[in-house]
mmCIF file as gemmi writes it, N, C-alpha and C atoms, coordinates in Angstrom:
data_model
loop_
_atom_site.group_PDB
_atom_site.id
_atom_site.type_symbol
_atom_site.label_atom_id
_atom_site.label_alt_id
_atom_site.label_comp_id
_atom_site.label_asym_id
_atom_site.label_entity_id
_atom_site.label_seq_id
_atom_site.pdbx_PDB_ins_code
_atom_site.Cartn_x
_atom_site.Cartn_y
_atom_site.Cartn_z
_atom_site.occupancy
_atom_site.B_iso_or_equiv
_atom_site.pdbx_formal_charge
_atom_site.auth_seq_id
_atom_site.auth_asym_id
_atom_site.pdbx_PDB_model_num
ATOM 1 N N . UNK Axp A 1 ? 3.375 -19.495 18.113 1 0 ? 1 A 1
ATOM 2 C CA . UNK Axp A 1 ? 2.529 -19.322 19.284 1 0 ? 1 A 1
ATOM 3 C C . UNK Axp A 1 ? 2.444 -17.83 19.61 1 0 ? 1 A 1
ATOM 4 N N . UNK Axp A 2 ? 0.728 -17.355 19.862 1 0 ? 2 A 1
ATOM 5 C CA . UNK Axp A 2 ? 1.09 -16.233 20.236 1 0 ? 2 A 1
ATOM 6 C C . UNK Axp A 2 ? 1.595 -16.129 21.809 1 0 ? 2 A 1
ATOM 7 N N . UNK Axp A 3 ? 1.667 -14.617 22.294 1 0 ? 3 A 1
ATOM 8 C CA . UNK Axp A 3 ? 2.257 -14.19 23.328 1 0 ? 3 A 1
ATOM 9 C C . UNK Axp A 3 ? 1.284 -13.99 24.697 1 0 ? 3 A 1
ATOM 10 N N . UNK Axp A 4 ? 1.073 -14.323 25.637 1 0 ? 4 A 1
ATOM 11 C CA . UNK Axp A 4 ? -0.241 -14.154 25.935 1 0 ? 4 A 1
ATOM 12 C C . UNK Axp A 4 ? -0.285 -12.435 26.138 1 0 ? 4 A 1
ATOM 13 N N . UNK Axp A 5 ? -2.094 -12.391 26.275 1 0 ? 5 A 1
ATOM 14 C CA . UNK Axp A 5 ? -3.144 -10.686 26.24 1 0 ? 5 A 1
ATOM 15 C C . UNK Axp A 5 ? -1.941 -9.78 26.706 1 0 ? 5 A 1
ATOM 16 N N . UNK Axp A 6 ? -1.659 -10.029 27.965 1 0 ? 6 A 1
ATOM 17 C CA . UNK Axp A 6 ? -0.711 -9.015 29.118 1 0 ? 6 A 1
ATOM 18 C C . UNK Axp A 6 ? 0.46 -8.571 28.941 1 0 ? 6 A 1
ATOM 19 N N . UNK Axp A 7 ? 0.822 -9.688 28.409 1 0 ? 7 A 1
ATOM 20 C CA . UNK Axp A 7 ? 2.791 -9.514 28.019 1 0 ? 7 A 1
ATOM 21 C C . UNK Axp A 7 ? 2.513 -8.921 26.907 1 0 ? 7 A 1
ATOM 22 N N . UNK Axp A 8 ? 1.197 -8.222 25.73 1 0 ? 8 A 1
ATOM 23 C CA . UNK Axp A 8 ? 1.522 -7.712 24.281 1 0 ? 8 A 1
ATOM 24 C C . UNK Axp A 8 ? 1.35 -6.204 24.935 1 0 ? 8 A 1
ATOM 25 N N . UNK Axp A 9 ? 2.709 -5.484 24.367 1 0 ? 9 A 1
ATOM 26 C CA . UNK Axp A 9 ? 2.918 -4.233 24.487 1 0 ? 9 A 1
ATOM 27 C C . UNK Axp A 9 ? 1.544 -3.188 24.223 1 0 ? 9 A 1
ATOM 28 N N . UNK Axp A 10 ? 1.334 -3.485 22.676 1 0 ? 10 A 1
ATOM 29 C CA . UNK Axp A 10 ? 0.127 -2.782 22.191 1 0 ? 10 A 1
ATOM 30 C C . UNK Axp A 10 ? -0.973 -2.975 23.012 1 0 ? 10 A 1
ATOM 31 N N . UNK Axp A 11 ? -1.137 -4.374 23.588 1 0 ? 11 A 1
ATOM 32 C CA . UNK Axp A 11 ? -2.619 -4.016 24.162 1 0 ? 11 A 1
ATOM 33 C C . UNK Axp A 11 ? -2.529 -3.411 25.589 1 0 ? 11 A 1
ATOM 34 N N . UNK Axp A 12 ? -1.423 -3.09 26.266 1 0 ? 12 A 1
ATOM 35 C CA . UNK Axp A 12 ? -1.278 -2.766 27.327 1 0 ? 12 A 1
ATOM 36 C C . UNK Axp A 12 ? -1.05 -1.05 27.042 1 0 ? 12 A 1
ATOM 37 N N . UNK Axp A 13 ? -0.941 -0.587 25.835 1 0 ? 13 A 1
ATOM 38 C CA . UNK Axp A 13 ? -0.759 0.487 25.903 1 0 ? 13 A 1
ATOM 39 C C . UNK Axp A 13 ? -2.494 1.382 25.443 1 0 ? 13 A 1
ATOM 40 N N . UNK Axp A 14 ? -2.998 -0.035 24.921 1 0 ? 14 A 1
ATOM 41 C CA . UNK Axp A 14 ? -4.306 0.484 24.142 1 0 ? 14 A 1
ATOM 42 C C . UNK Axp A 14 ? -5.213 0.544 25.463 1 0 ? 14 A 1
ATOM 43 N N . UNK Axp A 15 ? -4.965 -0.416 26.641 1 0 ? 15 A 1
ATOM 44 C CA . UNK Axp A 15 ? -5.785 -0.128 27.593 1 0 ? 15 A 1
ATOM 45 C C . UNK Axp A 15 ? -5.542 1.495 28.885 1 0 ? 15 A 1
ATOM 46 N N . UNK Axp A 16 ? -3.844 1.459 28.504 1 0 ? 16 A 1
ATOM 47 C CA . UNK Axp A 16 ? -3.925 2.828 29.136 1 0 ? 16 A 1
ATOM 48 C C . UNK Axp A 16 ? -4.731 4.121 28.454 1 0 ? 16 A 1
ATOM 49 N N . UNK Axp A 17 ? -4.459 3.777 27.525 1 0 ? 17 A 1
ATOM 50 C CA . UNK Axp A 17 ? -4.956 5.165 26.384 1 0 ? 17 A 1
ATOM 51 C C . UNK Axp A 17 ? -6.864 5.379 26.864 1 0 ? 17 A 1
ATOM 52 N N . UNK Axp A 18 ? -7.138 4.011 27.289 1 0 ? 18 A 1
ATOM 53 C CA . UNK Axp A 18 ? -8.659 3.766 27.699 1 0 ? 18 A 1
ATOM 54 C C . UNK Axp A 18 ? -8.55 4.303 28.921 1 0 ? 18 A 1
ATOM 55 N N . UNK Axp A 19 ? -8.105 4.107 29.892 1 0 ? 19 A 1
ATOM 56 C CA . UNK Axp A 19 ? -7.857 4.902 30.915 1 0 ? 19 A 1
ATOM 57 C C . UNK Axp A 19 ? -7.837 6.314 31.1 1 0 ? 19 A 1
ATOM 58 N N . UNK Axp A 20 ? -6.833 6.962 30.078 1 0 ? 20 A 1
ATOM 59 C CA . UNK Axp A 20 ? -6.862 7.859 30.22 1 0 ? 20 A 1
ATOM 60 C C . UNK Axp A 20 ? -8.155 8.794 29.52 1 0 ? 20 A 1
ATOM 61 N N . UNK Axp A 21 ? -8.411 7.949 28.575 1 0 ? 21 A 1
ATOM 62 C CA . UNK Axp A 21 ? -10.329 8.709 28.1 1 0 ? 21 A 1
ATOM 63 C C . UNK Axp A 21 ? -11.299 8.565 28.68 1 0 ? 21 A 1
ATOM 64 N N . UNK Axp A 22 ? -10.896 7.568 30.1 1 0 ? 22 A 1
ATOM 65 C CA . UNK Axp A 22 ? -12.329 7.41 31.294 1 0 ? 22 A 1
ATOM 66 C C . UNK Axp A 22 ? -11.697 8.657 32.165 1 0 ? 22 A 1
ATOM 67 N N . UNK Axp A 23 ? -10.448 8.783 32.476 1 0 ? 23 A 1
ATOM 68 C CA . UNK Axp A 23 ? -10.218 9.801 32.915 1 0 ? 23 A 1
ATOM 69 C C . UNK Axp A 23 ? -10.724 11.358 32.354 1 0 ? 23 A 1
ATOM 70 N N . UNK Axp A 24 ? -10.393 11.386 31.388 1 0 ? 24 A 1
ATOM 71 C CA . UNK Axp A 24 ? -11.159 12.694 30.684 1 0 ? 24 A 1
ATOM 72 C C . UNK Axp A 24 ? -12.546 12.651 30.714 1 0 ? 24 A 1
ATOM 73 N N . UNK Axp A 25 ? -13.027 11.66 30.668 1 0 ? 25 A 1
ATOM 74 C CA . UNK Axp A 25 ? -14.637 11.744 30.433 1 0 ? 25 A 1
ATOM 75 C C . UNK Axp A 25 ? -14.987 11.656 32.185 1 0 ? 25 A 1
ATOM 76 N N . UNK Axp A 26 ? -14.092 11.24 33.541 1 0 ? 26 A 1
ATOM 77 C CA . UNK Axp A 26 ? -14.897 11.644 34.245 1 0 ? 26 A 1
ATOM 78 C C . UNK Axp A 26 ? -14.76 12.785 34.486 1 0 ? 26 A 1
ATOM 79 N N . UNK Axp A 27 ? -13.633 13.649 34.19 1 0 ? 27 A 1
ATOM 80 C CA . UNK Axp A 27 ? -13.017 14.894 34.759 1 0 ? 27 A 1
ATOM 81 C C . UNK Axp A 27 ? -14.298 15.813 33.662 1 0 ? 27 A 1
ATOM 82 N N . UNK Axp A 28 ? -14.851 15.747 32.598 1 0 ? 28 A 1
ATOM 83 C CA . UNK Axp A 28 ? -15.825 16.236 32.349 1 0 ? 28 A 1
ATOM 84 C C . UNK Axp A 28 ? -17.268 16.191 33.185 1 0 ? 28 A 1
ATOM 85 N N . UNK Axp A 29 ? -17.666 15.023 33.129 1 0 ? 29 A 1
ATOM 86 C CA . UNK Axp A 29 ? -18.928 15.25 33.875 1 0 ? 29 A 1
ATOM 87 C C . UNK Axp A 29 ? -18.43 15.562 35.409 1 0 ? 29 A 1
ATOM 88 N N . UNK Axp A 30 ? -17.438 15.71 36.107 1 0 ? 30 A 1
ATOM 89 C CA . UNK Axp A 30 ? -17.404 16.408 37.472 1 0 ? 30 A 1
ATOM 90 C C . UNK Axp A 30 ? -17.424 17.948 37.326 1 0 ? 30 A 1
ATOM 91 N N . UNK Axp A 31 ? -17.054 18.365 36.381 1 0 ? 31 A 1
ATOM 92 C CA . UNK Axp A 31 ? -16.341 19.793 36.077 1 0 ? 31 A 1
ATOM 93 C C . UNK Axp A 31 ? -17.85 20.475 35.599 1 0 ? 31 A 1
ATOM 94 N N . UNK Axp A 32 ? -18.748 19.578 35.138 1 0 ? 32 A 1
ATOM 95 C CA . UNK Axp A 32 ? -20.044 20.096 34.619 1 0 ? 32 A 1
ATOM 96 C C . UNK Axp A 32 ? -20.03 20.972 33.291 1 0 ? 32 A 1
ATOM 97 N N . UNK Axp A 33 ? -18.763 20.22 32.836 1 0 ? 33 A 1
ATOM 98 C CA . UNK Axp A 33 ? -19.158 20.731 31.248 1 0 ? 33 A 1
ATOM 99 C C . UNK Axp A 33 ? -19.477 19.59 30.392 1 0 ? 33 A 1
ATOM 100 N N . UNK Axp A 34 ? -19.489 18.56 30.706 1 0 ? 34 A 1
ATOM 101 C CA . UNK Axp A 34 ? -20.647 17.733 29.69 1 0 ? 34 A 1
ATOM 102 C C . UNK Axp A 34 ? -21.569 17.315 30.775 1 0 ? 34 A 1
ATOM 103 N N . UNK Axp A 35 ? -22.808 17.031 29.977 1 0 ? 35 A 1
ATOM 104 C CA . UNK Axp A 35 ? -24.262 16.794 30.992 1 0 ? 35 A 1
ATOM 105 C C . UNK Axp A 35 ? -24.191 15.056 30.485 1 0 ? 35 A 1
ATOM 106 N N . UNK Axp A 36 ? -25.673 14.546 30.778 1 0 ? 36 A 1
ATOM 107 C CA . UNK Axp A 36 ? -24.91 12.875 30.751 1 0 ? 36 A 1
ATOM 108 C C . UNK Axp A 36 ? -25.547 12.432 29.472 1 0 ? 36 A 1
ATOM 109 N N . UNK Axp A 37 ? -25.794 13.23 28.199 1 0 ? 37 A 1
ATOM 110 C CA . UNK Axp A 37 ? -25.815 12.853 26.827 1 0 ? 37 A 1
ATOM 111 C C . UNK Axp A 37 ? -24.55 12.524 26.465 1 0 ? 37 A 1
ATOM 112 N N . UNK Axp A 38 ? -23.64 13.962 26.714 1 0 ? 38 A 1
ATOM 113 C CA . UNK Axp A 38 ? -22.23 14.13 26.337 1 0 ? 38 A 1
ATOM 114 C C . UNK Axp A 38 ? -21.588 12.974 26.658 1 0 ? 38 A 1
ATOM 115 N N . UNK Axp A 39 ? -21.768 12.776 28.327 1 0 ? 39 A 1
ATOM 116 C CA . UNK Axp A 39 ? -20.987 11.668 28.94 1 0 ? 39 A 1
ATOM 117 C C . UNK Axp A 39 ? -21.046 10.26 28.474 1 0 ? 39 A 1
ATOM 118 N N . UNK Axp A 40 ? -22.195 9.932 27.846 1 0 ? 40 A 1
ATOM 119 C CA . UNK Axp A 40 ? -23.045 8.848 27.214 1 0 ? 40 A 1
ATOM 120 C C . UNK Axp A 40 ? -21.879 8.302 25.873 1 0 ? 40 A 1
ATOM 121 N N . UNK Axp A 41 ? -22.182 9.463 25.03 1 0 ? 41 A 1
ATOM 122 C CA . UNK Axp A 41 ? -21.734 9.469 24.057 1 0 ? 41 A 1
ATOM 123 C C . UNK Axp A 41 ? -20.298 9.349 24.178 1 0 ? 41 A 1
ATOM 124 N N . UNK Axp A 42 ? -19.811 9.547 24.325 1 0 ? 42 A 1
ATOM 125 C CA . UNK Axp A 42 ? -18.159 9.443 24.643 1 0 ? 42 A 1
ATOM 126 C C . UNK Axp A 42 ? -17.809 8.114 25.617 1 0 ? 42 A 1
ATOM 127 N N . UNK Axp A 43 ? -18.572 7.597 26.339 1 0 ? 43 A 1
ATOM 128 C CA . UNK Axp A 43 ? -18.316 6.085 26.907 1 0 ? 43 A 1
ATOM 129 C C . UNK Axp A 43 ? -18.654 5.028 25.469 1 0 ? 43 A 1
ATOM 130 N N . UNK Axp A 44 ? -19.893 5.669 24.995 1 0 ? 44 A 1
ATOM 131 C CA . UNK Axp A 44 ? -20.399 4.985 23.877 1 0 ? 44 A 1
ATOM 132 C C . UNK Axp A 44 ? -18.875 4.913 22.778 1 0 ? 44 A 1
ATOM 133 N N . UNK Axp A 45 ? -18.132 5.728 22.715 1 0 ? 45 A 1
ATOM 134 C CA . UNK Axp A 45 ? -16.891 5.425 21.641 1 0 ? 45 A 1
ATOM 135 C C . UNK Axp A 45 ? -15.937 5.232 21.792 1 0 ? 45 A 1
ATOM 136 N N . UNK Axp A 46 ? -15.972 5.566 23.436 1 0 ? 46 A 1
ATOM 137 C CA . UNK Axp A 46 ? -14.712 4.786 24.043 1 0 ? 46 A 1
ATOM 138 C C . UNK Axp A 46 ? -14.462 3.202 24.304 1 0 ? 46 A 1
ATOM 139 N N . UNK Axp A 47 ? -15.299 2.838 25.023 1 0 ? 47 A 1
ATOM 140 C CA . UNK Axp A 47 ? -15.009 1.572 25.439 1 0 ? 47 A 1
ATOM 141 C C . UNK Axp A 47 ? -15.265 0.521 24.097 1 0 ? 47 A 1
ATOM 142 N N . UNK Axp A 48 ? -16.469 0.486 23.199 1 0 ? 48 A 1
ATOM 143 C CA . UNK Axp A 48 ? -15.969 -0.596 22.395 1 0 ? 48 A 1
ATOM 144 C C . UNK Axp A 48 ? -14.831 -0.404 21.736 1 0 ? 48 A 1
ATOM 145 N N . UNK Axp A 49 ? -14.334 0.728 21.336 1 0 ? 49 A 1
ATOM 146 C CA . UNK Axp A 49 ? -12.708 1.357 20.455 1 0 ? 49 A 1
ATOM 147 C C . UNK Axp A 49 ? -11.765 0.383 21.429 1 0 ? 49 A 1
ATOM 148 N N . UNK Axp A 50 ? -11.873 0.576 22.958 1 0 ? 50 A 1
ATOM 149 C CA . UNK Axp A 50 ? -10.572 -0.026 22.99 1 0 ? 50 A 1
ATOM 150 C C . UNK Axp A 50 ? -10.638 -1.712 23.309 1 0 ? 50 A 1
ATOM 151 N N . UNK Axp A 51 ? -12.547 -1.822 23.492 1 0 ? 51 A 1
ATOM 152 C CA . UNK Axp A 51 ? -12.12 -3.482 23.312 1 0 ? 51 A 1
ATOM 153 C C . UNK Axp A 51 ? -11.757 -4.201 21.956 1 0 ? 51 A 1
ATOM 154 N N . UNK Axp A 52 ? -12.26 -3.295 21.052 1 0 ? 52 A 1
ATOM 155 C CA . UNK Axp A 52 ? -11.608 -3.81 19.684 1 0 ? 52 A 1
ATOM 156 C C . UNK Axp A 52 ? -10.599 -3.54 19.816 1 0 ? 52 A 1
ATOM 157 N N . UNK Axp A 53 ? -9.669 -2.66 20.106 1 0 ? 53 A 1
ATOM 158 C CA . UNK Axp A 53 ? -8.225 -2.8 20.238 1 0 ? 53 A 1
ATOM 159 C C . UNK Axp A 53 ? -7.68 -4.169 20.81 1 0 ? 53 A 1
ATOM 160 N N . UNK Axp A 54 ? -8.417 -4.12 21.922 1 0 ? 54 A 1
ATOM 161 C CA . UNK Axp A 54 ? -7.57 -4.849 22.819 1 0 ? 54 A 1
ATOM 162 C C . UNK Axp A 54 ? -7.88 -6.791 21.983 1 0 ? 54 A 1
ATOM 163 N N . UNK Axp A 55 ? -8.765 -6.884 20.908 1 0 ? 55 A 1
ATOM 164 C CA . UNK Axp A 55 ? -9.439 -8.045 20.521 1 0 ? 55 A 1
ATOM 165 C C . UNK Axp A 55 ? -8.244 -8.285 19.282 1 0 ? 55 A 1
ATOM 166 N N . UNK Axp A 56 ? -8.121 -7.015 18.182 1 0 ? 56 A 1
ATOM 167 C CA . UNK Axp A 56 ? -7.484 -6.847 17.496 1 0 ? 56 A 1
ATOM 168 C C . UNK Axp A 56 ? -5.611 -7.01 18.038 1 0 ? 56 A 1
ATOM 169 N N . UNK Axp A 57 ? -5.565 -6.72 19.165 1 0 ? 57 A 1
ATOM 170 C CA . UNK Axp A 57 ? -4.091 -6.674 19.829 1 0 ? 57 A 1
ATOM 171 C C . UNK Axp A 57 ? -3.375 -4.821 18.699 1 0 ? 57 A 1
ATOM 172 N N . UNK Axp A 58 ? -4.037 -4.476 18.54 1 0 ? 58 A 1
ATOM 173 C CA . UNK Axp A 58 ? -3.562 -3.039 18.556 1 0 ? 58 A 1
ATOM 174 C C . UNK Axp A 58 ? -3.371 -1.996 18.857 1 0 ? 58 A 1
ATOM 175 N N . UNK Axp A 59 ? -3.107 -1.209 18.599 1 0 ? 59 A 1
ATOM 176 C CA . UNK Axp A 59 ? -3.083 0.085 19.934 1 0 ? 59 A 1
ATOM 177 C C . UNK Axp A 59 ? -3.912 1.181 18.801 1 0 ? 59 A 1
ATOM 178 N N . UNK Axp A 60 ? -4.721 1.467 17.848 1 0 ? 60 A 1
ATOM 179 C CA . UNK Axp A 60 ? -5.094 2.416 17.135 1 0 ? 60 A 1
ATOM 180 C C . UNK Axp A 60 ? -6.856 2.511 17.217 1 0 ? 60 A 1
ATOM 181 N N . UNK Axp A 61 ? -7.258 1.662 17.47 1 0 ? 61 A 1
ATOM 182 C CA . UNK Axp A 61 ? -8.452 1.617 17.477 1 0 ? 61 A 1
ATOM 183 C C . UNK Axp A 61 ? -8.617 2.54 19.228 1 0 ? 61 A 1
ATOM 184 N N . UNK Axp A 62 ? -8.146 2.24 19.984 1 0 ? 62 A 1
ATOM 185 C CA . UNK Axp A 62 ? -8.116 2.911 21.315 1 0 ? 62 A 1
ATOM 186 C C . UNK Axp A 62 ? -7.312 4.519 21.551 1 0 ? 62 A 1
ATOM 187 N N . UNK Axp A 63 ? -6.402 4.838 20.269 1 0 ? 63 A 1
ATOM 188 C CA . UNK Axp A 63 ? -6.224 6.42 19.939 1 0 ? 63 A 1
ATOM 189 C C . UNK Axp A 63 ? -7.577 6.905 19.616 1 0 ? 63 A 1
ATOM 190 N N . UNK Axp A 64 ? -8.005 6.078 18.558 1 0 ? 64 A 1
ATOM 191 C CA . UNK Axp A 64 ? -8.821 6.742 17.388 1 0 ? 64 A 1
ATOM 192 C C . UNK Axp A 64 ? -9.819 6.92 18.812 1 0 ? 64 A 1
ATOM 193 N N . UNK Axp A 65 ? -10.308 6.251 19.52 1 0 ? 65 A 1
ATOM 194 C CA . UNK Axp A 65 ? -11.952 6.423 20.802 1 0 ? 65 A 1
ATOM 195 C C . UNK Axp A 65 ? -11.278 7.705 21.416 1 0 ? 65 A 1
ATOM 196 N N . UNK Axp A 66 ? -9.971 7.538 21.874 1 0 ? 66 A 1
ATOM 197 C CA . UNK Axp A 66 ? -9.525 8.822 22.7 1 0 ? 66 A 1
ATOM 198 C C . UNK Axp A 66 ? -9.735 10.239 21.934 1 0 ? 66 A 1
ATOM 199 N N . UNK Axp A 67 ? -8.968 9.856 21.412 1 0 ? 67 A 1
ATOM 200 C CA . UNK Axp A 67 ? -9.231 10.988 19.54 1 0 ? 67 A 1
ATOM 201 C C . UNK Axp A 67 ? -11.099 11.492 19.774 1 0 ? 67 A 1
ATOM 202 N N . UNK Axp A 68 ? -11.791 10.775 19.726 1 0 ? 68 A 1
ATOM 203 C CA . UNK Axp A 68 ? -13.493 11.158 19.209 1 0 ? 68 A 1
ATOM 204 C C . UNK Axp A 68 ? -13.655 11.744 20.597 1 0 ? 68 A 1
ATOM 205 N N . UNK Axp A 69 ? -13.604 11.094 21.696 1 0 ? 69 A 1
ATOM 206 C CA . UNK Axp A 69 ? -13.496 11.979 23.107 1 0 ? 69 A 1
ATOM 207 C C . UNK Axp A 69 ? -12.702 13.026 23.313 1 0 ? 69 A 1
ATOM 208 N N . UNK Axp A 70 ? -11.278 13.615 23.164 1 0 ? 70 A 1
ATOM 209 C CA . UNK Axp A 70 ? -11.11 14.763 23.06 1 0 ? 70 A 1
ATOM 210 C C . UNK Axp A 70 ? -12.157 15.751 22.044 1 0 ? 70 A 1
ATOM 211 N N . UNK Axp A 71 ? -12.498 15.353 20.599 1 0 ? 71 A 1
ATOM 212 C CA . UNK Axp A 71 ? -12.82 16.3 19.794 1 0 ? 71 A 1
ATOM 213 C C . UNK Axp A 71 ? -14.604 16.756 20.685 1 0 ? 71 A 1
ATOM 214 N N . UNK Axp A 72 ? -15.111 15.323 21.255 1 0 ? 72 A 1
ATOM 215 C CA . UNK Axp A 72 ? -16.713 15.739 21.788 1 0 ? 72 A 1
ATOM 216 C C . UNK Axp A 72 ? -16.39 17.007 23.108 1 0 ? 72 A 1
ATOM 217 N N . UNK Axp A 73 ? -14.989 16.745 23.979 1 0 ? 73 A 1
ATOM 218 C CA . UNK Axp A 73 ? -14.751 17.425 25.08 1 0 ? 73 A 1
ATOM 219 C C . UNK Axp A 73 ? -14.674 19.11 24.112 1 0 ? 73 A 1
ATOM 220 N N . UNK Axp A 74 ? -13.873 19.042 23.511 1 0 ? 74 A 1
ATOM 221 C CA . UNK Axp A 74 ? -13.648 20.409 22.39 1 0 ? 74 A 1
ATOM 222 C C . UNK Axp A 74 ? -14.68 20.78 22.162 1 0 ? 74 A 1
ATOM 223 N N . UNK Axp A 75 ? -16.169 20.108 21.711 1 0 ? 75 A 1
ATOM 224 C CA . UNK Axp A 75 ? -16.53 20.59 21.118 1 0 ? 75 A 1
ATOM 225 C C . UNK Axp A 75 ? -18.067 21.318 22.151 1 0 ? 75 A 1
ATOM 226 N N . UNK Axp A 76 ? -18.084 21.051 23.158 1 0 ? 76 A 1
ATOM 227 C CA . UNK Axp A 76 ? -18.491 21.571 24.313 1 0 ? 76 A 1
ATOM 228 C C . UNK Axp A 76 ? -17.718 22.598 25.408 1 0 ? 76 A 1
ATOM 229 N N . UNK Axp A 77 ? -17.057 23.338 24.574 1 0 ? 77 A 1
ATOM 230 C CA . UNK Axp A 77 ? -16.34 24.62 24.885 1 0 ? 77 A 1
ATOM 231 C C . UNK Axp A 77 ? -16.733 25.928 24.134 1 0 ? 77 A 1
């Protein structure tokens, strides 16, 4: 039997990791260094990354979205 969604470590860690890339992505568009292509794009690879995480019960698919959102934040510097 599995464990239920909440009690699995990984997906509770894959949804913080999502958190913390909505956090970065709003602290960008407040700060006005991404405009709302940037912002677009980076919700666009965040959120399905970590619902496949969270579908998959893994925690890598929700690095890897955080991962593509730091490098888009980088790359608008």
């Amino acid at each position: 039997m599995t464990e239920p969604l909440f009690q699995n470590r990984s997906v509770l860690v894959g949804l913080l990791l999502g958190v913390l890339g909505l956090t970065r992505i709003w602290a960008m568009a407040a700060t006005g260094v991404a405009a709302l292509p940037h912002t677009l794009a980076a919700l666009t690879v965040l959120i399905p990354a970590v619902l496949f995480g969270v579908f998959l019960r893994r925690i890598w698919p929700a690095a890897a979205g955080l991962v593509l959102v730091v490098i888009i934040e980088l790359s608008l510097r």
